[in-house]
VOBA-1610 file (N, C-alpha, C; in pm, whole numbers, padded with zeros to 5 digits, always signed):
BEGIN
Unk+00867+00512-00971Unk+00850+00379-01030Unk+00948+00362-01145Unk+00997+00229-01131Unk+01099+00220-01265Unk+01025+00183-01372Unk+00875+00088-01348Unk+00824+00002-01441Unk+00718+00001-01411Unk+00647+00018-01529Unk+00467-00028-01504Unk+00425-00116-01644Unk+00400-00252-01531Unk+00331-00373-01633Unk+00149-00327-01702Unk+00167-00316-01771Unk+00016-00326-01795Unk-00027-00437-01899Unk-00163-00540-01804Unk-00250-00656-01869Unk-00286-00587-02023Unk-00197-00696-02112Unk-00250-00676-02244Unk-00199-00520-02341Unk-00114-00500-02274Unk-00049-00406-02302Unk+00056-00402-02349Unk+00144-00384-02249Unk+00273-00425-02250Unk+00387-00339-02127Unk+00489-00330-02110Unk+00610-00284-01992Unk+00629-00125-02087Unk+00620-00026-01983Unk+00622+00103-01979Unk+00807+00111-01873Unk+00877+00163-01928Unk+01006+00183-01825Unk+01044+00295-01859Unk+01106+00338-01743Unk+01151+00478-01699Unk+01278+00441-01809Unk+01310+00581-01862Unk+01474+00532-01968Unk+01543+00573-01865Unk+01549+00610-01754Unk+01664+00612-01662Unk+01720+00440-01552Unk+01635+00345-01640Unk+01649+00232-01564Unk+01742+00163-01644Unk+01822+00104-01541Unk+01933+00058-01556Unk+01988-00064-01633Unk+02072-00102-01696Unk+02082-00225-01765Unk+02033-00372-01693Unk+02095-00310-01541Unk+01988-00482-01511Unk+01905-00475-01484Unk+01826-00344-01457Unk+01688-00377-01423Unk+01613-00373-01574Unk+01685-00349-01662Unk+01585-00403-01773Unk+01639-00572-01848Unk+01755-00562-01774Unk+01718-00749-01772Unk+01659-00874-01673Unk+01624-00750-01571Unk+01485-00812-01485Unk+01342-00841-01527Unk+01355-00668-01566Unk+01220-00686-01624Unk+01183-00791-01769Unk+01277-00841-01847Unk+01294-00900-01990Unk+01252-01062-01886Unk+01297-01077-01800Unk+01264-01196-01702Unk+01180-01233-01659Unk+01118-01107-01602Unk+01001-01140-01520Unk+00867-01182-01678Unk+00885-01109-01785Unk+00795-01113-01879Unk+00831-01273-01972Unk+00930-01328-01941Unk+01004-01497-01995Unk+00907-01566-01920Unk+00912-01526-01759Unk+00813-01588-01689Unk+00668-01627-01654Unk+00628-01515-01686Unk+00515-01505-01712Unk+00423-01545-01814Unk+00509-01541-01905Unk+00451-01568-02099Unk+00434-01756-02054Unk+00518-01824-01948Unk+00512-01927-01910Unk+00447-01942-01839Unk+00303-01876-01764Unk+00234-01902-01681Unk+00085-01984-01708Unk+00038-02053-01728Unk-00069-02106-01781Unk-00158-02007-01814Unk-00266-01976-01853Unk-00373-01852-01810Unk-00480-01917-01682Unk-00458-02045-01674Unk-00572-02071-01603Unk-00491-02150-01451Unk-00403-02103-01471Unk-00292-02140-01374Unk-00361-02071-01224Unk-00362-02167-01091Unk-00355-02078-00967Unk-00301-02041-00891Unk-00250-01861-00889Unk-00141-01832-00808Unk-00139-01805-00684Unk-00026-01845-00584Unk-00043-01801-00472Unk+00047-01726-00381Unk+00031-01636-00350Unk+00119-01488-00283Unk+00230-01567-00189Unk+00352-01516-00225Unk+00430-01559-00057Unk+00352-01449+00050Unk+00382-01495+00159Unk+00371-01426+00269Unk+00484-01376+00347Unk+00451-01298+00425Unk+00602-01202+00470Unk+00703-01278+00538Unk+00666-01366+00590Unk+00781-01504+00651Unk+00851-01561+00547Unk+00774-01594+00425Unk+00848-01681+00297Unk+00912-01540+00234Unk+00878-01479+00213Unk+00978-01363+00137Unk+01115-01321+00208Unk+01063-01324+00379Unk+01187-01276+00444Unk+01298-01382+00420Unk+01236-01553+00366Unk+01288-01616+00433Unk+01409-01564+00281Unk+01333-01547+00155Unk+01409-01572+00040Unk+01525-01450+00010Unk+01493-01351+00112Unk+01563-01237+00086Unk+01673-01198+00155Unk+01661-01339+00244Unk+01763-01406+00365Unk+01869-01492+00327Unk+01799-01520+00215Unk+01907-01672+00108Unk+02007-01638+00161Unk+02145-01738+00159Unk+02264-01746+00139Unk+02340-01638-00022Unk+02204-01774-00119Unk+02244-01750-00212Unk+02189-01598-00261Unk+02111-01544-00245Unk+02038-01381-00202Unk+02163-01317-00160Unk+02146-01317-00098Unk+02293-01258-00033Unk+02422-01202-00103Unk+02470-01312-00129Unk+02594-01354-00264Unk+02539-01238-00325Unk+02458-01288-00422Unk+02410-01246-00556Unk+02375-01045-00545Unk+02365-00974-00433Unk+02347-00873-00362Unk+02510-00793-00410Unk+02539-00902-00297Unk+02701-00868-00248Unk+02803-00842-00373Unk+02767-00946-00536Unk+02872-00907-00631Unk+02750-00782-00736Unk+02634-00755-00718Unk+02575-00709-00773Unk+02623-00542-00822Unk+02635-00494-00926Unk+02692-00311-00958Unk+02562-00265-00938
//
């Protein structure tokens, strides 16, 4: 595991993780801090994920990625 979120806690990261994955993780926590608390979420499913991991723009973003 590179990362473990913990509720009310806070992000635990491996120090072997990498510069962008700790500007993923700095992201995913921008996002979240923006989530309502009473907000209702709902899971993609394996068709909508395939579809996003299929992007064009997915892709690209892969392809110039270090």
């Amino acid at each position: 595991k590179d990362a473990i979120i913990v509720e009310n806690i806070g992000i635990f990261a491996n120090n072997n993780l990498s510069k962008n994955g700790r500007a993923i993780l700095e992201i995913i926590v921008e996002i979240a801090r923006r989530i309502p608390k009473n907000a209702k979420l709902k899971c993609l499913n394996a068709s909508q994920i395939h579809e996003l991991q299929n992007w064009d723009a997915e892709k690209y973003r892969k392809s110039i990625s270090i």
